[in-house]
LUMKEMI-439613 format. One record per residue: y, x negated, z negated of N, C-alpha, C in turn. Coordinates in steps of 0.001 Angstrom, whole numbers, plus 524288, in hexadecimal, padded with zeros to 5 digits. Atoms other than C-alpha are relative to their C-alpha. Layout:
<sites>
+-------+-------+-------+-------+-------+-------+-------+-------+-------+
:   nc2 :   nc1 :   nc3 :  cac2 :  cac1 :  cac3 :   cc2 :   cc1 :   cc3 :
+-------+-------+-------+-------+-------+-------+-------+-------+-------+
:     Y :     X :     Z :     Y :     X :     Z :     Y :     X :     Z :
...
+-------+-------+-------+-------+-------+-------+-------+-------+-------+
</sites>
This chain:
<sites>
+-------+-------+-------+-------+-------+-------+-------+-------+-------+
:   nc2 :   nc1 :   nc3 :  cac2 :  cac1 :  cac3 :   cc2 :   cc1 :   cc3 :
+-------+-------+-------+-------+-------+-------+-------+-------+-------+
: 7FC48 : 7FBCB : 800F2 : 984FC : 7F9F8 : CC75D : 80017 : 801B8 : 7FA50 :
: 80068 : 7FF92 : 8054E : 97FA0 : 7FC62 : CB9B4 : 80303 : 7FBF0 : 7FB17 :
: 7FE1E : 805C2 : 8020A : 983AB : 7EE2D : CB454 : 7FE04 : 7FF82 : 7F9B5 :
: 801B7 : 800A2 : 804E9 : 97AD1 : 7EFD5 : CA812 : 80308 : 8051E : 7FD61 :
: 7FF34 : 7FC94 : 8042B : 98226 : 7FB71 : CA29D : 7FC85 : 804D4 : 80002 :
: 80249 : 7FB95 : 8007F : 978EF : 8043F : C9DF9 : 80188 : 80338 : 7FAD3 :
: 7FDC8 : 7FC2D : 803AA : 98161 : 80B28 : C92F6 : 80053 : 804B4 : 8031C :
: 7FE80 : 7FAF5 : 7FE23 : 97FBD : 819E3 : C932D : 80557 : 8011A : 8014D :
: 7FA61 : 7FC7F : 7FCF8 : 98B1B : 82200 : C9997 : 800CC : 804DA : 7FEF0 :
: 7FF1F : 7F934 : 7FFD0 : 98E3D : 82FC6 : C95D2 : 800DE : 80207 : 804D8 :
: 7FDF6 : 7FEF9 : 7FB15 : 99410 : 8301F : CA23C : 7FEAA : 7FE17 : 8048B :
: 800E0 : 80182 : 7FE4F : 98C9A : 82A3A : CA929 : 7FA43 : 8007E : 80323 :
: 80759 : 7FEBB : 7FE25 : 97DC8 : 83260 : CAB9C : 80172 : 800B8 : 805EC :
: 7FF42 : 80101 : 7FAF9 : 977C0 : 82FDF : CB788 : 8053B : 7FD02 : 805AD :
: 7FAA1 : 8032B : 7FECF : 9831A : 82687 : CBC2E : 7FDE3 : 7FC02 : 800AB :
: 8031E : 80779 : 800D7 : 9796D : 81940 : CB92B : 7FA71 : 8030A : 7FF85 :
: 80449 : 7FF87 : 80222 : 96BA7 : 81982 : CB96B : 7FC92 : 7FBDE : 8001C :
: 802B2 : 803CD : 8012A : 9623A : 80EC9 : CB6ED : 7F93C : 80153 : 800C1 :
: 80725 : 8006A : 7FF71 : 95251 : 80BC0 : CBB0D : 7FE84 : 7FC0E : 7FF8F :
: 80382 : 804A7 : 7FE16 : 948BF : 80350 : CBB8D : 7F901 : 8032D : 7FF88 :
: 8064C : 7FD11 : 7FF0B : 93914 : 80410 : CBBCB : 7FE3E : 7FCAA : 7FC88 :
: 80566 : 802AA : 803EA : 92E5D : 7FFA9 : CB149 : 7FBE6 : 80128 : 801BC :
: 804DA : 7FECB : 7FFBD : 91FBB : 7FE54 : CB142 : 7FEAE : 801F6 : 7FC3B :
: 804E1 : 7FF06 : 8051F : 915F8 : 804F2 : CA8E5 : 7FB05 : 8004D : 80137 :
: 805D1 : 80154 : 8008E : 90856 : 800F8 : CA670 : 7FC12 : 8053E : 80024 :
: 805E1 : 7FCBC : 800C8 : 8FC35 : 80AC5 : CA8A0 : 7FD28 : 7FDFB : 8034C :
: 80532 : 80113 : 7FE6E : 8F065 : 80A3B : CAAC0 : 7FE67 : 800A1 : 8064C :
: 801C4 : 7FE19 : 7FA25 : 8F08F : 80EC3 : CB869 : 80460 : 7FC7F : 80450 :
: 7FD3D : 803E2 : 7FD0B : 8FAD5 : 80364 : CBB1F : 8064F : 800B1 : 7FFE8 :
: 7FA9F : 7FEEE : 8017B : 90954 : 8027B : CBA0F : 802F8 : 804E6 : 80319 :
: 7FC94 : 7FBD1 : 7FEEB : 9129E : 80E9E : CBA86 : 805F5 : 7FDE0 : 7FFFA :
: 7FB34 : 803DD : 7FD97 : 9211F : 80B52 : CBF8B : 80357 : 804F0 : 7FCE3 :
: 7FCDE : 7FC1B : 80299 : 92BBC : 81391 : CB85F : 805DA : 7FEAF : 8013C :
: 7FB06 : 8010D : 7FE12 : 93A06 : 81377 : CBF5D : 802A8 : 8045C : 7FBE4 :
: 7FBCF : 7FA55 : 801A0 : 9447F : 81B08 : CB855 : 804B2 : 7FEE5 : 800E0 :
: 7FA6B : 7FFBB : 7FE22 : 9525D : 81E64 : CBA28 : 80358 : 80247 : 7F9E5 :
: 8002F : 7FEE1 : 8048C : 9599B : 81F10 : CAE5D : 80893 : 7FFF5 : 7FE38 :
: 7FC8F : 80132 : 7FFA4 : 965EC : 82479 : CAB9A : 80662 : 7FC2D : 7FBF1 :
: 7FE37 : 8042A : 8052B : 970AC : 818D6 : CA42D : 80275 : 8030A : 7FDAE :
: 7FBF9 : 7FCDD : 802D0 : 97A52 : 82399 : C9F18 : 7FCC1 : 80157 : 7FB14 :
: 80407 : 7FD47 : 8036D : 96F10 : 8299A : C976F : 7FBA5 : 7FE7B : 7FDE1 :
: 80547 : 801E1 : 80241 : 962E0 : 82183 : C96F6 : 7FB68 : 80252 : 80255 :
: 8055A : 7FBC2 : 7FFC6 : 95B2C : 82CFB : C9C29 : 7FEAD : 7FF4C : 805AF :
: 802A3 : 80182 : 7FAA1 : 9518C : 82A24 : CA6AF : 80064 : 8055D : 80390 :
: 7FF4C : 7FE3A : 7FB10 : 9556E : 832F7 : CB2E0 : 7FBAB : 80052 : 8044C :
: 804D8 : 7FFD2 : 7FB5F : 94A4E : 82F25 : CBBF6 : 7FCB8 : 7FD5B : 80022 :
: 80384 : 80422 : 7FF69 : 93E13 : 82897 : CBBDA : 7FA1A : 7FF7B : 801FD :
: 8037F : 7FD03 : 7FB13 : 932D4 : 8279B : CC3E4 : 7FA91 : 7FB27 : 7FE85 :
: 802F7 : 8040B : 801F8 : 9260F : 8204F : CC0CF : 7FA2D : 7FF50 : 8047F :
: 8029C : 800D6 : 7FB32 : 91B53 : 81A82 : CCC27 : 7FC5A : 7FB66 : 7FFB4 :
: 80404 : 803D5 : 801C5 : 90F45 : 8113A : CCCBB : 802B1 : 7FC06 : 8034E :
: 7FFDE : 80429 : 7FC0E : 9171F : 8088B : CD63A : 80768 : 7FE83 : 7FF5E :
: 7FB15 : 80020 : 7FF6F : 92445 : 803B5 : CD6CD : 805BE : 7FE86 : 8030B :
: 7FC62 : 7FDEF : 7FBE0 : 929E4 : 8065D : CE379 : 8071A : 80228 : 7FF48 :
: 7FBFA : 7FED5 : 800E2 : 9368F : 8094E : CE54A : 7FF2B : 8070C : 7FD9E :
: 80060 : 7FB71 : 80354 : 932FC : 8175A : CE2AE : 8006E : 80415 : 7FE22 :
: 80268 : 7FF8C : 805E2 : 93007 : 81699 : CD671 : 80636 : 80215 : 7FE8F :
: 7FB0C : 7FF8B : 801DB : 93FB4 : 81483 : CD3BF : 80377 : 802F9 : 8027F :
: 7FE06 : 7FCD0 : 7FCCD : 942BC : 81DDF : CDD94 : 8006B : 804EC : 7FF04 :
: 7FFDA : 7FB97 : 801F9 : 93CB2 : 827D6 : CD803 : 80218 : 80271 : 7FA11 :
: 7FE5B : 7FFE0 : 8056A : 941A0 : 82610 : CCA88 : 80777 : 800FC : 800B5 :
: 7F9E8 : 7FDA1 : 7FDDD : 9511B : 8272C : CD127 : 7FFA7 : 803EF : 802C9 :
: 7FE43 : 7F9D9 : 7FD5B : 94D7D : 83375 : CD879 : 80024 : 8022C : 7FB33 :
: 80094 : 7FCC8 : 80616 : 948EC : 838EA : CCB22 : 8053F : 80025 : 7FDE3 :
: 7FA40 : 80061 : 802D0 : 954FE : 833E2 : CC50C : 80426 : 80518 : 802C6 :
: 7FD19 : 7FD86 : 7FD27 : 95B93 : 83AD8 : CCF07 : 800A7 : 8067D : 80081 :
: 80079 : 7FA41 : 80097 : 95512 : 84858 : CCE6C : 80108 : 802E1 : 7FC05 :
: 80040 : 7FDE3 : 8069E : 955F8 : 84837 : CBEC2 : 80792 : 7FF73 : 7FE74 :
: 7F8A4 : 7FEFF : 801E7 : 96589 : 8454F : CBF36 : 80346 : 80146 : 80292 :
: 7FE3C : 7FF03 : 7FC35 : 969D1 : 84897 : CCBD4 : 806EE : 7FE46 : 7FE8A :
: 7F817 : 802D9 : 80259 : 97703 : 840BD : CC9A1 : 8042C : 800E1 : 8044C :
: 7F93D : 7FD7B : 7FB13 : 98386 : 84677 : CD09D : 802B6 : 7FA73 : 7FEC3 :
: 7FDFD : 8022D : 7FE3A : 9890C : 8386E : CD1FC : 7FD4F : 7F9C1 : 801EB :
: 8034B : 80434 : 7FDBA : 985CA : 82B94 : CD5B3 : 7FED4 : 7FDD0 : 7FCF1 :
: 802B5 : 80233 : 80592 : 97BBE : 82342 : CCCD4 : 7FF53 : 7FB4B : 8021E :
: 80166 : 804C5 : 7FE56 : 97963 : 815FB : CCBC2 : 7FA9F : 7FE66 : 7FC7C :
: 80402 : 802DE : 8036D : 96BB9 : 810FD : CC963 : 7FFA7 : 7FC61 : 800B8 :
: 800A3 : 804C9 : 80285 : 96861 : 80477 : CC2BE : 7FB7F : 7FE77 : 7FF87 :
: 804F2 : 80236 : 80012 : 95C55 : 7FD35 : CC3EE : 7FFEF : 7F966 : 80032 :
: 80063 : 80739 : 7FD8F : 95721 : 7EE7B : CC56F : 7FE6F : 7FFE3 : 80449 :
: 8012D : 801B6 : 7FA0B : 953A6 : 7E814 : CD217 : 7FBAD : 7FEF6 : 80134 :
: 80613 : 7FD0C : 7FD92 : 946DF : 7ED36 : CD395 : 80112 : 7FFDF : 80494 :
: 7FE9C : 7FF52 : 7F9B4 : 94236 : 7EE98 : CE10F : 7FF5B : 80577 : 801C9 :
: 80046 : 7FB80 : 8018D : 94073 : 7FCAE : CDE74 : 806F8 : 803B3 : 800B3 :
: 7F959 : 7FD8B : 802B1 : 94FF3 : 7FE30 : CDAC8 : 8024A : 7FD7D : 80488 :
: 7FE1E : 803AF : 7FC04 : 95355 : 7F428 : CE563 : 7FD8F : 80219 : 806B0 :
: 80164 : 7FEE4 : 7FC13 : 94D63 : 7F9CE : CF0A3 : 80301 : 80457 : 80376 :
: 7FDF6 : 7FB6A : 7FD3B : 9529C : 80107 : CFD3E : 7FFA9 : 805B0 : 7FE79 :
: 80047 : 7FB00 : 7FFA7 : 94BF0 : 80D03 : CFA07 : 801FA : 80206 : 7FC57 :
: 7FCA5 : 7FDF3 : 804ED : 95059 : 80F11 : CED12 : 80745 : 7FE6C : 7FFBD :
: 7FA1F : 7FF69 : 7FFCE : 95EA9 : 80B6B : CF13B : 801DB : 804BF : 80494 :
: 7FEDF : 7FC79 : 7FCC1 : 95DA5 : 8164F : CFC66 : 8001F : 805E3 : 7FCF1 :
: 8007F : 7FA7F : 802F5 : 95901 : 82008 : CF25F : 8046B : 80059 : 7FABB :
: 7FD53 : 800FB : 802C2 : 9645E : 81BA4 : CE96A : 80589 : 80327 : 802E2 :
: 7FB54 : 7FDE2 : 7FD23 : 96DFB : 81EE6 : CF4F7 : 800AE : 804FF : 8005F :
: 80024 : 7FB05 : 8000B : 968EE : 82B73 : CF6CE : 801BB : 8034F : 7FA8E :
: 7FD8E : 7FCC4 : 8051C : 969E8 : 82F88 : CE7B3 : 8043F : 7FD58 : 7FEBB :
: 7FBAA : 7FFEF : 802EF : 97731 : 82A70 : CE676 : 80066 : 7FBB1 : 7FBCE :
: 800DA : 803FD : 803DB : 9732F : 82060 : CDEB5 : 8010A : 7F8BC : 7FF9E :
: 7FDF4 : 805C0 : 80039 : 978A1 : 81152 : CDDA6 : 7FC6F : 7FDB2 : 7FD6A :
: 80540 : 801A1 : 802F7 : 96EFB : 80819 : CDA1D : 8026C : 7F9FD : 7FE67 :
: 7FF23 : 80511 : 804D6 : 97089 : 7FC02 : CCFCF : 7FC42 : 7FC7B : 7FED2 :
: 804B9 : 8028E : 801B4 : 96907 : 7F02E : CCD35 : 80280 : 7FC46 : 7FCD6 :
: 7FEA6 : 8036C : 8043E : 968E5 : 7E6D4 : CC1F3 : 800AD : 7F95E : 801FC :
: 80040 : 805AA : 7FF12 : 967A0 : 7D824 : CC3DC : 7FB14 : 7FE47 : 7FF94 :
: 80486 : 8000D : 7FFC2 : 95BDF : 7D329 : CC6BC : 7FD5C : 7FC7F : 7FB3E :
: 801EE : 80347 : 80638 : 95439 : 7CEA6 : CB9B1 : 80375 : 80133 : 7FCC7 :
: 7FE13 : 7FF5C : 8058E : 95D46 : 7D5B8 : CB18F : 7FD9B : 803D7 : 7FCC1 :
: 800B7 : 7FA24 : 80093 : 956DB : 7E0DE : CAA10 : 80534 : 8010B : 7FDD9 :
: 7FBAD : 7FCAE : 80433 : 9635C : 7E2E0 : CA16A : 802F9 : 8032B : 801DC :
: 7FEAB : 7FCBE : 7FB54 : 967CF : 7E835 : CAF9A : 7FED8 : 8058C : 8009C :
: 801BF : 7F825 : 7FED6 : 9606D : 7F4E6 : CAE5B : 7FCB0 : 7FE28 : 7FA9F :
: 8019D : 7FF4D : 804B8 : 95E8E : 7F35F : C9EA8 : 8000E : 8062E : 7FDFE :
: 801BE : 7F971 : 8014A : 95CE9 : 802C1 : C9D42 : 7FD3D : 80014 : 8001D :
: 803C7 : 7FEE3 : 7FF34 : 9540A : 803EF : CA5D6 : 7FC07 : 7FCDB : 7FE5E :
: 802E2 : 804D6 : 8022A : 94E3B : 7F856 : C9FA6 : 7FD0D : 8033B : 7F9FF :
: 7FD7C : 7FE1C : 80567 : 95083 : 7FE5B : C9203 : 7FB31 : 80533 : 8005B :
: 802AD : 7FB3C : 8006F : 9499B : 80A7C : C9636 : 7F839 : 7FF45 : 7FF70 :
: 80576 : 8015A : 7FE83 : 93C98 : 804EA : C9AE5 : 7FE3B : 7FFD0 : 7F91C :
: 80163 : 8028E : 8047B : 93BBC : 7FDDD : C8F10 : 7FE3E : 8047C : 7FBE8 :
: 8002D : 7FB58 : 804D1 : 93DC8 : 80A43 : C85AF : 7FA18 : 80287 : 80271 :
: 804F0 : 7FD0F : 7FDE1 : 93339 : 81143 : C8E52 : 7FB7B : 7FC66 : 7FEE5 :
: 80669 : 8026C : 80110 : 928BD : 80652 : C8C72 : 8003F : 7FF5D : 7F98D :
: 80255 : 800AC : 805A7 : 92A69 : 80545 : C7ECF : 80008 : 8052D : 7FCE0 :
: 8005C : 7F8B0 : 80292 : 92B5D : 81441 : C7BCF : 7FA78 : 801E2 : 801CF :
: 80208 : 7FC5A : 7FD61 : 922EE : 817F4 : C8550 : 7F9CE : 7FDBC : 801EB :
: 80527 : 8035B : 7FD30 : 91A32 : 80E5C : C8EAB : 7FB33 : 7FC0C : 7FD2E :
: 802D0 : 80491 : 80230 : 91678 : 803B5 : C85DD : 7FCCC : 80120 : 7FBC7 :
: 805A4 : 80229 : 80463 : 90D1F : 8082D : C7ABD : 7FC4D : 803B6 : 801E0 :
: 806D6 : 7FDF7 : 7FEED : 90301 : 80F46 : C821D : 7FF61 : 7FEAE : 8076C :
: 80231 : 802F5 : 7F9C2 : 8FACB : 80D01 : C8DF9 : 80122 : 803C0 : 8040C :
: 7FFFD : 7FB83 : 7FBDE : 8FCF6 : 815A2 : C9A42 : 7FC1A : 7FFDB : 804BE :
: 802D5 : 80101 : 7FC15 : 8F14A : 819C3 : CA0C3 : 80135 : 8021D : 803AC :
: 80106 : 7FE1D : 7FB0C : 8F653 : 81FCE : CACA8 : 8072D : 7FF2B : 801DF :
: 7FB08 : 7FE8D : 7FE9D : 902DE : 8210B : CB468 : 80355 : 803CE : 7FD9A :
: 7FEEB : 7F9FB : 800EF : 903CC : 82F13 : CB38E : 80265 : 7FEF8 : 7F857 :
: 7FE9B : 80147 : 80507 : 903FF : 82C1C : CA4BD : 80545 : 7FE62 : 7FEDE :
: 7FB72 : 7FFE9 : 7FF3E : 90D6A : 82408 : CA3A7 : 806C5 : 801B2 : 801F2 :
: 7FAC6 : 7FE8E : 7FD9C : 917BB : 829C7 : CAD91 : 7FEB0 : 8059D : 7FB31 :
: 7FEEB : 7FA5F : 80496 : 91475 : 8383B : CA346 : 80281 : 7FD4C : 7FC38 :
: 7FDC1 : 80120 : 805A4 : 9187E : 82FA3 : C9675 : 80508 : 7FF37 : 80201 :
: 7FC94 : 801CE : 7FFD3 : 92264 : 8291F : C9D84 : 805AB : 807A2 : 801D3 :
: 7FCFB : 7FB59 : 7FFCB : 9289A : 8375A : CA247 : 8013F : 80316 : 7FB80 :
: 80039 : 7FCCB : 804C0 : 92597 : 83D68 : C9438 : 8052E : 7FB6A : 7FCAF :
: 7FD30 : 803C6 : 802DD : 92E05 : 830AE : C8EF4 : 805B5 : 8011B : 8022A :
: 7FA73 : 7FFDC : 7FF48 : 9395D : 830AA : C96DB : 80297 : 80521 : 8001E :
: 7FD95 : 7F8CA : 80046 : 93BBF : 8408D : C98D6 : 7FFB6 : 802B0 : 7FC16 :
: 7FFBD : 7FD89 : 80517 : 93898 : 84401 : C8C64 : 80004 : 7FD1E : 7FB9D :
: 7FE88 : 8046F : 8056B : 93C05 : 837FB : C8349 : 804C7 : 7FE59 : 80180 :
: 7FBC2 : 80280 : 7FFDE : 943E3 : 82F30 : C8977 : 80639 : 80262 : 800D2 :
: 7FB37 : 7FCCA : 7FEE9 : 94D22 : 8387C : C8F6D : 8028E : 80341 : 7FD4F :
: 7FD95 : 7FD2C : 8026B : 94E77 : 842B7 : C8684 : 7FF05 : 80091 : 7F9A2 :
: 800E8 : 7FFBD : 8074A : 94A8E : 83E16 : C7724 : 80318 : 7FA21 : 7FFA9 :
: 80038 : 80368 : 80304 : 94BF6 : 8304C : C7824 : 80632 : 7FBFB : 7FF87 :
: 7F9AF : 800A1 : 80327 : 95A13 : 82AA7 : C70A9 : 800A5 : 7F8E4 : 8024D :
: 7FCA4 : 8047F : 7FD74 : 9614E : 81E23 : C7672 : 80448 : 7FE68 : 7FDD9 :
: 7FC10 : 802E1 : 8025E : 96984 : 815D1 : C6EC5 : 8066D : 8016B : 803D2 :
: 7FC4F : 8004B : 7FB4C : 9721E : 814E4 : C7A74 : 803F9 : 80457 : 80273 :
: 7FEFC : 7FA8B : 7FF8F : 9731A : 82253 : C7C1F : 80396 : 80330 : 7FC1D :
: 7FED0 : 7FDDE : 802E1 : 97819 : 826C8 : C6EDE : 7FC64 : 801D7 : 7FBCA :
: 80549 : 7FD52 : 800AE : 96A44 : 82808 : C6A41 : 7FDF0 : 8066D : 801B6 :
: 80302 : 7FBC2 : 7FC8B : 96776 : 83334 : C7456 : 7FEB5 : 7FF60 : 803B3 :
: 80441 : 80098 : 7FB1B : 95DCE : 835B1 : C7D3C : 8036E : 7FFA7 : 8052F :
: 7FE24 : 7FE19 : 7FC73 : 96280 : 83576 : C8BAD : 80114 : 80368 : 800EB :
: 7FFA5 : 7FB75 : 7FE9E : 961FA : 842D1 : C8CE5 : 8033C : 801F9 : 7FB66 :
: 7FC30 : 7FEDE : 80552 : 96994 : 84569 : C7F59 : 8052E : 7FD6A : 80227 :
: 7FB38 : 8028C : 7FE00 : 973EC : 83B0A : C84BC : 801B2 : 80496 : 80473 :
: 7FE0A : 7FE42 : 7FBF9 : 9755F : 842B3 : C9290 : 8008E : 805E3 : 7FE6D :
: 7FEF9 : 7FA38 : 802D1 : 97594 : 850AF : C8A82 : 803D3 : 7FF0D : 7FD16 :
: 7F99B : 7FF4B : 80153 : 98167 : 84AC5 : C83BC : 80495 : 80130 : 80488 :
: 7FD08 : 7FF66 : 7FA87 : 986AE : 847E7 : C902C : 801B4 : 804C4 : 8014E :
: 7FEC2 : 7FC05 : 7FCBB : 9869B : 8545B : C957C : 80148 : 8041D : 7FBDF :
: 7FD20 : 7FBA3 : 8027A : 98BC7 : 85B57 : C8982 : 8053D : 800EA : 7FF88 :
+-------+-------+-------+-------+-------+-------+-------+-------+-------+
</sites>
């Protein structure tokens, strides 16, 4: 439903949204990090992080989405063909929020290159030059990164060079 376009939208928040899930390394064994992320804006909406990666994991990262934008129309999220994204339960909990669900092609990333796009920025900002000894750890940096960097300082070519939250405060002026 997406078909690769992930150009922002003025007109378009909460309308498309895009996920997927990464690992990160600690010491106490891999942490799973789903997010929901919206394409109009860039700005991550919902995301939910778990030692296991059950469906969920990505379940709970679209309720979040859900509580933080509460969207008065119908959304379409975008993911790959995970078995996470692909599964009954997460297409029942899709029906319930109103939500249409999208998958890429299998072995494409360029299919969900945002959410691709995003990971990436997060391990090289964030994950990749120090060690993480604990869960807990990690999921604190990773909350201190995206709610108070990514979302509301950090500038996006794509965007106009403004933050998500600078973009969606034009919006609504």
């Amino acid at each position: 439903l997406v078909l690769r376009d992930f150009q922002p939208d003025p007109a378009g928040l909460d309308a498309r949204w895009c996920g997927d899930i990464t690992y990160i390394s600690t010491e106490e064994g891999w942490l799973y990090l789903a997010t929901v992320i919206d394409i109009a804006s860039r700005r991550v909406v919902g995301w939910a992080t778990a030692d296991h990666l059950r469906t969920e994991l990505v379940a709970d990262a679209l309720r979040a989405a859900c509580r933080t934008r509460r969207p008065h129309g119908p959304v379409i999220f975008h993911s790959d063909r995970g078995c996470q994204y692909t599964s009954r339960d997460f297409a029942s909990l899709a029906g319930e929020l109103d939500i249409s669900l999208s998958v890429g092609r299998t072995g494409q990333c360029w299919d969900n290159a945002l959410a691709e796009s995003f990971f990436a920025t997060l391990k090289r900002e964030l994950i990749d030059d120090r060690s993480w000894p604990t869960r807990a750890a990690a999921h604190s940096a990773i909350f201190e990164w995206i709610e108070g960097w990514y979302n509301i300082r950090r500038l996006h070519s794509s965007l106009g060079y403004l933050s998500p939250a600078e973009f969606e405060a034009t919006l609504a002026a």
